[in-house]
C-alpha positions as CSV (number, residue, x, y, z in Angstrom):
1,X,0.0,0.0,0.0
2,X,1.3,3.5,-0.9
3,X,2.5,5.8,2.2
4,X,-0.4,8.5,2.4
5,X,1.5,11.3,4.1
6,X,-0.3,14.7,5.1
7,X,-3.4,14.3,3.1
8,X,-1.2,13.0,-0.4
9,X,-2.2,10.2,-1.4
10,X,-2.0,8.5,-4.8
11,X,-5.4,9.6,-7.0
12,X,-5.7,12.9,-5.2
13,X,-6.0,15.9,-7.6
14,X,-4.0,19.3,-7.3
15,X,-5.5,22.5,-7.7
16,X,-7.7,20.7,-9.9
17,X,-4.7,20.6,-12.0
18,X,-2.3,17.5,-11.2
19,X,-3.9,13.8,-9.9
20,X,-1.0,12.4,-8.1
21,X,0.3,8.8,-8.9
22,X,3.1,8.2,-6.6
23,X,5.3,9.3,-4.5
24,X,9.0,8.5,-5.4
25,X,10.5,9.8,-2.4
26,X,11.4,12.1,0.5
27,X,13.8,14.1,2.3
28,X,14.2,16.4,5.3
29,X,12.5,19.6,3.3
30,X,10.3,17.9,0.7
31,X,8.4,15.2,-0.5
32,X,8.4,14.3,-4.1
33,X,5.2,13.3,-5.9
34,X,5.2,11.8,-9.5
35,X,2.0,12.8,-11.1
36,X,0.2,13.9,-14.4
37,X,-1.6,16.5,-15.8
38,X,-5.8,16.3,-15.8
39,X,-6.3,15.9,-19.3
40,X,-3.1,14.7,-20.2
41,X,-0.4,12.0,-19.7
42,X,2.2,14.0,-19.4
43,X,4.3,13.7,-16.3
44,X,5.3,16.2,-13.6
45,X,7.7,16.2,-10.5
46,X,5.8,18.0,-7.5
47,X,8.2,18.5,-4.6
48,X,5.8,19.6,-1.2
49,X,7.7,21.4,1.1
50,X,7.7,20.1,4.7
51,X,6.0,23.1,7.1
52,X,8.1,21.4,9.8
53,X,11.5,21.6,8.0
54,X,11.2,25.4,7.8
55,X,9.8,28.2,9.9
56,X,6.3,29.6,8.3
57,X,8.5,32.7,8.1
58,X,11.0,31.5,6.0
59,X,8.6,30.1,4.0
60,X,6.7,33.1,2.9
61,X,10.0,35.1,1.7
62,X,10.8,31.7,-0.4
63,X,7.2,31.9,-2.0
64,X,7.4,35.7,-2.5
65,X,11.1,35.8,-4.4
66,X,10.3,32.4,-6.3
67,X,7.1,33.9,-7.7
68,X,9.6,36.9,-8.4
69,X,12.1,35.1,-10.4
70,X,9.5,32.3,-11.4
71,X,10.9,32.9,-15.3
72,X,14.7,32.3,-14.4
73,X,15.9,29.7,-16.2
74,X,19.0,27.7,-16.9
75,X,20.2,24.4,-18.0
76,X,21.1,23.2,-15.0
77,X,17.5,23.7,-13.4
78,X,14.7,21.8,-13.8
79,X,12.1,24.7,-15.5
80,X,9.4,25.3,-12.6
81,X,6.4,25.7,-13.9
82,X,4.7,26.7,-10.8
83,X,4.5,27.4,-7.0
84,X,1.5,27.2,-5.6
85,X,-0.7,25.6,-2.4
86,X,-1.9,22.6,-1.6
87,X,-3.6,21.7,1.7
88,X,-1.4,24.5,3.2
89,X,1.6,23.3,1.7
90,X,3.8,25.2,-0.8
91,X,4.6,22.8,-3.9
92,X,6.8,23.5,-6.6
93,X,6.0,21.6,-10.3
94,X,8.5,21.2,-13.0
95,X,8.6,18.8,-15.8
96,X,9.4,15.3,-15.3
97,X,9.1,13.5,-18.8
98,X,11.8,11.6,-19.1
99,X,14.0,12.4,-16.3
100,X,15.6,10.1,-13.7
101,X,17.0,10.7,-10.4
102,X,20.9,10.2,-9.9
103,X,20.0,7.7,-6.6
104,X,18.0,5.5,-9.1
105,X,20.8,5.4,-11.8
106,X,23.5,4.7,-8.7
107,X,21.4,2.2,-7.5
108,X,20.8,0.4,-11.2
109,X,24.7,0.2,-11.2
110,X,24.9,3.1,-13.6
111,X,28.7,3.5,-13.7
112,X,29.7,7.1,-14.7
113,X,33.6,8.3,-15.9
114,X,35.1,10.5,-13.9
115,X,34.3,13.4,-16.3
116,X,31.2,13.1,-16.6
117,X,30.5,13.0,-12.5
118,X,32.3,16.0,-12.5
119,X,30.5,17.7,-15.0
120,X,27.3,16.5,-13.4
121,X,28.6,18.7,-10.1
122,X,29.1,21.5,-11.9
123,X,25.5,21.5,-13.4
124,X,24.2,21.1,-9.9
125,X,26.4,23.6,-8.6
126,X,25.8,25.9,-11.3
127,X,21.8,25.2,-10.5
């Protein structure tokens, strides 16, 4: 049975927007939520913010300067799409067609050369 966590659970629907299908995983500031559009397959990564992990305060400023700079954009990020609520929880969605996390990869075996990882640390610095 899939973890339900804070009112997410698999079939709910976002902001009449999203339906949620799973959730891939979680850290100590979000949870991330593979789900699809409502009239469409196409796939999106929605990463709820934990209220616990930050104070509300700190929260606020991060939802006023990221709908700010909501049209920054570079390689190394994945585009957001949006910010918005759910439940009283700030989300953030992005495109997710075809990407795959570098734990899954690692854990496949995926071997990298040493160029390439560092590359790969550059992007995500860079991001």
């Amino acid at each position: 049975m899939e973890k339900e966590t804070a009112g997410l659970k698999p079939q709910a629907i976002v902001n009449d927007c999203y339906i949620l299908q799973h959730r891939i995983k979680e850290d100590a500031f979000a949870e991330y939520w593979h789900a699809t559009a409502i009239f469409s397959a196409q796939g999106f990564l929605l990463r709820f913010l934990k209220p616990e992990a930050l104070p509300s305060k700190i929260l606020e400023v991060f939802y006023t300067q990221a709908l700010a700079s909501i049209d920054l954009r570079h390689s190394s990020l994945l585009p957001s799409l949006e910010i918005e609520r759910y439940l009283g929880r700030l989300y953030l969605a992005g495109d997710a067609s075809g990407l795959k996390c570098l734990g899954d990869l690692a854990g496949e075996g995926q071997k990298f050369p040493l160029l390439h990882v560092c590359l790969i640390g550059l992007e995500l610095a860079q991001g």
